[in-house]
C-alpha positions as CSV (number, residue, x, y, z in Angstrom):
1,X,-9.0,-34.3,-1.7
2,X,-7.2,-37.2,0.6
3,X,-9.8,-36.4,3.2
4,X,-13.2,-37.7,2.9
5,X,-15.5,-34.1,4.1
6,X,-18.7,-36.1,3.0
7,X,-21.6,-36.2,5.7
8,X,-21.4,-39.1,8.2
9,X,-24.1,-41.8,7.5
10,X,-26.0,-40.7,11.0
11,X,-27.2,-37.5,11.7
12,X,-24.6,-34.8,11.2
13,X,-23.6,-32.8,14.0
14,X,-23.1,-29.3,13.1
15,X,-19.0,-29.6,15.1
16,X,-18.9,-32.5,12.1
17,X,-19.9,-30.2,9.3
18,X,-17.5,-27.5,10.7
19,X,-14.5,-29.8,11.4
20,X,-15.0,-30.6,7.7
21,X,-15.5,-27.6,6.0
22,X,-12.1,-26.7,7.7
23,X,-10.4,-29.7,6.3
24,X,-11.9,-28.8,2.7
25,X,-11.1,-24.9,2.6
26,X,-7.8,-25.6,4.1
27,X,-7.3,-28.2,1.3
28,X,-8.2,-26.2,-1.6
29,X,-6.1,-23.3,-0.1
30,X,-2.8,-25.3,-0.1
31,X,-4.0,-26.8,-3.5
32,X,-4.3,-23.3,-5.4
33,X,-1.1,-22.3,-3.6
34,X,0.6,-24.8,-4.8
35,X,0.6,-23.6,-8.4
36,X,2.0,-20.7,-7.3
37,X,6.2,-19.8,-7.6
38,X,7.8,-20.9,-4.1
39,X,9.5,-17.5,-4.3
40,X,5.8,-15.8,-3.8
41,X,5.1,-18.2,-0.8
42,X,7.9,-17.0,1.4
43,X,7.8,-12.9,0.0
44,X,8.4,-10.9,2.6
45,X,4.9,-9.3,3.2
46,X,3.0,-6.3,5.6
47,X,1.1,-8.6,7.6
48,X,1.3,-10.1,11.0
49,X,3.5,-13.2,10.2
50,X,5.3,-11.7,7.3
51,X,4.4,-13.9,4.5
52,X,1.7,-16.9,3.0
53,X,4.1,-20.0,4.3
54,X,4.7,-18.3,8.2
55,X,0.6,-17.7,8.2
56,X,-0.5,-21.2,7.1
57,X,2.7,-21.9,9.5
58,X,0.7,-20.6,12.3
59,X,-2.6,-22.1,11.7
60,X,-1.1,-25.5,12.1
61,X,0.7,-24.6,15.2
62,X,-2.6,-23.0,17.2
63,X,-4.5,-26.7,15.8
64,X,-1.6,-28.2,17.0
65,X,-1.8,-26.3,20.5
66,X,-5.2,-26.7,21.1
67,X,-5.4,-30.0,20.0
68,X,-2.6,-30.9,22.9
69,X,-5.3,-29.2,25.3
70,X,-8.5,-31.9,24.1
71,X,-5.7,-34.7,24.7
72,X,-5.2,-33.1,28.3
73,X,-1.2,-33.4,27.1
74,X,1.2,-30.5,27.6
75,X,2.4,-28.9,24.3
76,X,5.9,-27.8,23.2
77,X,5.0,-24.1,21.9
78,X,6.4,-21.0,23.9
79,X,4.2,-19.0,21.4
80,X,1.8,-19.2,18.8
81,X,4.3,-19.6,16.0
82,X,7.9,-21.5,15.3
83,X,10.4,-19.0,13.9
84,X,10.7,-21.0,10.8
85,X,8.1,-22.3,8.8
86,X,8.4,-25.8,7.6
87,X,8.7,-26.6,3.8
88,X,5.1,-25.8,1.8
89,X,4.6,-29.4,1.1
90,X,5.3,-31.0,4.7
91,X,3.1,-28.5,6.1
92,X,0.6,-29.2,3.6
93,X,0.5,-32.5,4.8
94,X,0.5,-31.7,8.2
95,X,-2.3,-29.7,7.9
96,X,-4.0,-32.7,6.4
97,X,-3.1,-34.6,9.4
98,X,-4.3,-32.5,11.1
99,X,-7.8,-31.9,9.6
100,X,-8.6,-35.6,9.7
101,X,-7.3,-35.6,13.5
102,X,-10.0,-33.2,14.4
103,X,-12.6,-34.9,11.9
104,X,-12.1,-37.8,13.7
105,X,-12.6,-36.2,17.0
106,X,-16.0,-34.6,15.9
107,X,-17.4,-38.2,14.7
108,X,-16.2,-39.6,18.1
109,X,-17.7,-37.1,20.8
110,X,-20.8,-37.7,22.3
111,X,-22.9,-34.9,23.4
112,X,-21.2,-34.8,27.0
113,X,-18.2,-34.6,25.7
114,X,-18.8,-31.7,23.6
115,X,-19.9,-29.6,26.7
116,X,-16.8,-31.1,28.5
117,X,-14.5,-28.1,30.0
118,X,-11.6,-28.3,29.0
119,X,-8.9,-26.2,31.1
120,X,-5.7,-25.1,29.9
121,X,-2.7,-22.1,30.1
122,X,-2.8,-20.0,27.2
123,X,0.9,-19.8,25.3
124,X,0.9,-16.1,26.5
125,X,-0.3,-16.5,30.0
126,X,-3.2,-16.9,31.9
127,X,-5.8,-19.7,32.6
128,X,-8.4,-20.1,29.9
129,X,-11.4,-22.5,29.9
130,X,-13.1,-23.9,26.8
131,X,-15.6,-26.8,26.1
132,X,-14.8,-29.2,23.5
133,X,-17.7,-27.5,21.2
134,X,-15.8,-24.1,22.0
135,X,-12.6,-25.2,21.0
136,X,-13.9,-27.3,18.0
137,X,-15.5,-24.0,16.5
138,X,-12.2,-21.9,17.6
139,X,-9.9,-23.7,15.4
140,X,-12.6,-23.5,12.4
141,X,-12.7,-19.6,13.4
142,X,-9.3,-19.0,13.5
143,X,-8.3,-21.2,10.4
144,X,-11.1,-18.7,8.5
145,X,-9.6,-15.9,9.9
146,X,-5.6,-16.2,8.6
147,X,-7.3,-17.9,5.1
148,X,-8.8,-14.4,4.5
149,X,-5.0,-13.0,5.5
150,X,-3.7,-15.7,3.2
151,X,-6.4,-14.6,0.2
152,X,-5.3,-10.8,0.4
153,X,-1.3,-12.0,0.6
154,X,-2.0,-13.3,-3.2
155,X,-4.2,-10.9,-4.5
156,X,-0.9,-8.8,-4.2
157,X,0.9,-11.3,-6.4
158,X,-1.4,-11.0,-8.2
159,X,-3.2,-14.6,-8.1
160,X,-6.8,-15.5,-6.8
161,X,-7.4,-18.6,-4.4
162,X,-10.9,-20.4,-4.7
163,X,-13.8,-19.7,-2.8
164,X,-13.1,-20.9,0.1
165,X,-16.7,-19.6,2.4
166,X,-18.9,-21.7,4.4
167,X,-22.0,-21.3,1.7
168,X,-19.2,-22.5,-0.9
169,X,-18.4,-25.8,0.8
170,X,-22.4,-26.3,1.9
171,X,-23.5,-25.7,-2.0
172,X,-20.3,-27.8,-3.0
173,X,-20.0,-30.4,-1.0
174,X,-22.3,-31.0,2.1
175,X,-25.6,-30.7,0.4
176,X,-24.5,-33.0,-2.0
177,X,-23.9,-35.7,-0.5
């Protein structure tokens, strides 16, 4: 793992153990996946975003949106996927990017800004309203979410990904250090 999910030396938040439980689930996700045939990545499949690439595809894009809206910056999205996925490997390591992006973010907020409200227009419409903490715990939610998606897409292949849970990564790695 390129990113360190280890426990800060201070007192751990818990938005610092959940920004780094997403960064290691999300890591040994793309890391069992990339065993897999390319062909079985991009299989057209019934689910939302038609296949394992387009759904990791649209993880990265709603981390990507949302973390536009704790910069206060406008983002580029007209909705909450491109119509093309990028290439496995460079959204592997965009995801990575990403992951120690938000990492860094949870290690650099201070209480206040955690219950900061952040405003914003939702890629569909309409005003929404989030603190920092709410968004923080979003992205871990909604990465969780499509993972599960992503898990049932290779059970069809059939292929298992790792264990990828909260308990998993406390056990694993957390507790551990």
């Amino acid at each position: 793992m390129l990113i360190d999910v280890k426990k800060p030396n201070r007192s751990p938040s818990m938005v610092q153990m959940f920004a780094r439980y997403k960064a290691w689930a999300t890591e040994i996700t793309f890391e069992a996946l990339s065993k897999l045939p390319e062909e079985e990545l991009v299989k057209p499949r019934q689910t939302n975003f038609g296949n394992i690439l387009h759904t990791l595809n649209h993880v990265y894009v709603v981390d990507d949106i949302f973390r536009a809206h704790l910069e206060g910056q406008k983002h580029h999205y007209q909705a909450r996927n491109t119509e093309f996925s990028m290439a496995f490997d460079d959204l592997w390591q965009k995801s990575r990017s990403m992951d120690a992006w938000y990492i860094e973010q949870a290690d650099r907020f201070t209480e206040p800004d955690l219950t900061e409200v952040i405003e914003f227009e939702f890629v569909g419409g309409g005003q929404g309203q989030m603190s920092r903490t709410e968004i923080l715990l979003h992205i871990v939610n909604h990465g969780t979410y499509h993972r599960g998606f992503v898990s049932d897409m290779v059970y069809q292949i059939p292929s298992r990904l790792p264990a990828n849970d909260l308990p998993v990564f406390l056990r694993d790695v957390w507790h551990k250090t």
